[in-house]
PAMARKOL-91374 format. One record per residue (C-alpha): residue number from 0; residue in one letter; x, y, z. Coordinates in nm, 2 decimals. Layout:
BEGIN
- seq | type | xx | yy | zz
- NUM | a | X | Y | Z
...
//
This chain:
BEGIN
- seq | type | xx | yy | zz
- 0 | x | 2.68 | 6.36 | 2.68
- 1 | x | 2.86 | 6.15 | 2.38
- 2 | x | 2.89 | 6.37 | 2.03
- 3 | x | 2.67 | 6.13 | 1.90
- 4 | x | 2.38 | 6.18 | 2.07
- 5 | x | 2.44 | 6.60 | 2.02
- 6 | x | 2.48 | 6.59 | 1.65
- 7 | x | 2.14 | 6.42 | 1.66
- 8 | x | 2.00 | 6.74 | 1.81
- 9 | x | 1.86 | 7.01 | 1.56
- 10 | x | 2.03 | 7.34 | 1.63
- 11 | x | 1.75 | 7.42 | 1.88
- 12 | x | 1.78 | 7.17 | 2.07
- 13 | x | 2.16 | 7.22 | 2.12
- 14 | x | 2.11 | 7.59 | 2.17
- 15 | x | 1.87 | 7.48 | 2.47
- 16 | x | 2.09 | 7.18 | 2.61
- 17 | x | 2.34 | 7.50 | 2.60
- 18 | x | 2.17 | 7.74 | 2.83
- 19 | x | 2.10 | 7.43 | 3.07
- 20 | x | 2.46 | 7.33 | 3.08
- 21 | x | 2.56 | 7.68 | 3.16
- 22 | x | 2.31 | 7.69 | 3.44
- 23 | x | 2.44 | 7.37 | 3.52
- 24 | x | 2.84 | 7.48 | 3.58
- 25 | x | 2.68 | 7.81 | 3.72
- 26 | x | 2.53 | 7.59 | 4.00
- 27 | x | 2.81 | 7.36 | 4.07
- 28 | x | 3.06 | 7.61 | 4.09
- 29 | x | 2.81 | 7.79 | 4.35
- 30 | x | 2.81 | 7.45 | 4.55
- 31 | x | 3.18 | 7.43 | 4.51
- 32 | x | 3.19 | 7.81 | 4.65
- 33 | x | 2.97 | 7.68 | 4.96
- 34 | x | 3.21 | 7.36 | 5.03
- 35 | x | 2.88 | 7.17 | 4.94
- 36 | x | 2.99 | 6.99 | 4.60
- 37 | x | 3.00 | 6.64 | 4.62
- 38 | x | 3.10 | 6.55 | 4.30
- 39 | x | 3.39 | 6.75 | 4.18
- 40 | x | 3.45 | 6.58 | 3.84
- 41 | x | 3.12 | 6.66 | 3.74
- 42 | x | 3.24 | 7.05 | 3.64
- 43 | x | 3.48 | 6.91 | 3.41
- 44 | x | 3.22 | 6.71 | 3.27
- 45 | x | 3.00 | 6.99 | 3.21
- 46 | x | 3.26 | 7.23 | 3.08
- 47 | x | 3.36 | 6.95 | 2.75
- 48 | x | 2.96 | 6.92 | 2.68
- 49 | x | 2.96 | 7.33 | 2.67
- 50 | x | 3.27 | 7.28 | 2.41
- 51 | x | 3.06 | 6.99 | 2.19
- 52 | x | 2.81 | 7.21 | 2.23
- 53 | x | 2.94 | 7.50 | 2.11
- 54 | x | 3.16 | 7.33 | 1.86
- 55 | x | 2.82 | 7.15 | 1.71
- 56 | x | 2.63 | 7.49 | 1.68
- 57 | x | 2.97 | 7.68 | 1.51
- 58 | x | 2.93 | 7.40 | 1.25
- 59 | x | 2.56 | 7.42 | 1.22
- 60 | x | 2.63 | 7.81 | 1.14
- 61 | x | 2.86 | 7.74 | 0.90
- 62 | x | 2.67 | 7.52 | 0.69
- 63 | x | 2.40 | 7.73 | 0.63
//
């Protein structure tokens, strides 16, 4: 997901797009476990949206 498109997001919405990303890197990493993930470069993917993420929602806290 571009930066863009998150700092369009209320803090809500990140907060959610937050807890499905984790699921997300929960589940790939359980695939990768099981020799069944196809796409490996999609974990790193995952992990530097969890770091806009959480970068977007530090910033949202400290504005208000």
């Amino acid at each position: 997901m571009k930066i863009n498109e998150l700092r369009e997001m209320t803090e809500e919405e990140l907060k959610l797009q937050l807890k499905d990303s984790q699921e997300e890197i929960f589940n790939l990493r359980f695939q990768q476990s099981m020799n069944r993930l196809e796409n490996a470069d999609r974990i790193k993917k995952v992990k530097r949206d969890i770091a806009r993420i959480k970068t977007l929602i530090t910033e949202f806290e400290r504005t208000s």
